[in-house]
N, C-alpha and C positions, 0 to 999 in steps of 0.2 A: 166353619168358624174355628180359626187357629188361635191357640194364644203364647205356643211356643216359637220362638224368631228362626231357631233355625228351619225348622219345617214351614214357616210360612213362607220363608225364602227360598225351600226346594219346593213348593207347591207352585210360588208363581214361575219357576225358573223353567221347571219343568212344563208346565204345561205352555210356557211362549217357546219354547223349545220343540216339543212330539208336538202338541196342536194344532192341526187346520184352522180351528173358530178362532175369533178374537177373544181373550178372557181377560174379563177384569174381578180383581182380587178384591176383598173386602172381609174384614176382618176387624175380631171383638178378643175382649178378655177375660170378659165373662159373661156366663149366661144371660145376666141381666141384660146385657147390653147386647147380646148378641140378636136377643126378640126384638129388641128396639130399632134397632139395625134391621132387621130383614123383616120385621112387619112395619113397622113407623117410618123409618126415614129414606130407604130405597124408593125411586120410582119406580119400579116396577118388581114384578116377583123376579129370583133369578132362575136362569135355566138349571141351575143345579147347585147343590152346596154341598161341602164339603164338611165336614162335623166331628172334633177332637171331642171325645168323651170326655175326659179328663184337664174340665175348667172349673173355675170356684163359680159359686153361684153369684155372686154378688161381691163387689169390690171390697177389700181386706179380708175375704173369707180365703181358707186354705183350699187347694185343689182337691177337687171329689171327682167321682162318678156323676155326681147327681148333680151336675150342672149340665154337662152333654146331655144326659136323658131326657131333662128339665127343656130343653131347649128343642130336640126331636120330640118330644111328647106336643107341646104347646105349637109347634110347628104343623104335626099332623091335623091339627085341630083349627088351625087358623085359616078363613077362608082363603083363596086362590095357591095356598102350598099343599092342598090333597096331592096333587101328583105331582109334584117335582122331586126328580131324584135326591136322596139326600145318602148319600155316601159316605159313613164313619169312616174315620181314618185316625185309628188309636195304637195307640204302643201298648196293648192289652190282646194278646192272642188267646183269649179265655171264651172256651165254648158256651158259659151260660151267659157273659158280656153279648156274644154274637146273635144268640136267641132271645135274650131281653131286646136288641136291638132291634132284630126283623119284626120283633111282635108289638112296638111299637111304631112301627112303618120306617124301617130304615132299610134303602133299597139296596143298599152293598156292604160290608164289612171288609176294608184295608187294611194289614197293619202296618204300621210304620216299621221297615226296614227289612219286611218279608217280600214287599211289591217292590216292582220297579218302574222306573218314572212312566215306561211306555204305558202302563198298566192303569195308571192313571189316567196318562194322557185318552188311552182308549175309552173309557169311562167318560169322559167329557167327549166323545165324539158321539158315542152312542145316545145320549142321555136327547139328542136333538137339537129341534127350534130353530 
């Protein structure tokens, strides 16, 4: 879940670009919405999500940390997302961001502007399904 425009427009571009699968893109602006979205209103679980740290938790709130985590936390916990990849992809290159991440079941750490699109794109071939 993106909720800044330009990365959500190299997230789809790139991966219709490097990727083999078909990808479709779905996207929130905040945490609140983002659980609603990938537990309530998808058909089906997705094969992978992607996860900006750094969303508000809820609409008119300012941007935190504790809206991505909010959202990977309550994700780990929700029936049928135990193992789906979930791949952070933040503009935070910060060691103990990365550890708080994996220890809450986040299966990759990106950061935006260190990785390259392939890097990505790899990431969604591996992940399966």
């Amino acid at each position: 879940m993106e909720n800044d425009e330009f990365f959500k427009i190299f997230l789809r571009d790139t991966l219709v670009v490097y990727s083999s699968r078909q990808v479709l893109i779905t996207s929130a602006e905040t945490a609140e919405d983002a659980l609603s979205i990938l537990i309530g209103a998808l058909p089906e679980v997705p094969n992978i999500i992607f996860l900006c740290l750094s969303i508000p938790t809820r609409p008119g709130e300012k941007t935190d940390l504790l809206g991505g985590f909010k959202v990977l936390e309550n994700l780990r916990k929700a029936e049928g997302f135990e193992k789906v990849p979930i791949v952070i992809f933040s503009k935070y290159d910060d060691k103990k961001l990365q550890k708080k991440a994996k220890l809450l079941g986040a299966t990759k750490y990106l950061v935006k502007g260190e990785c390259m699109p392939k890097d990505l794109a790899d990431v969604v071939e591996i992940s399966g399904k």
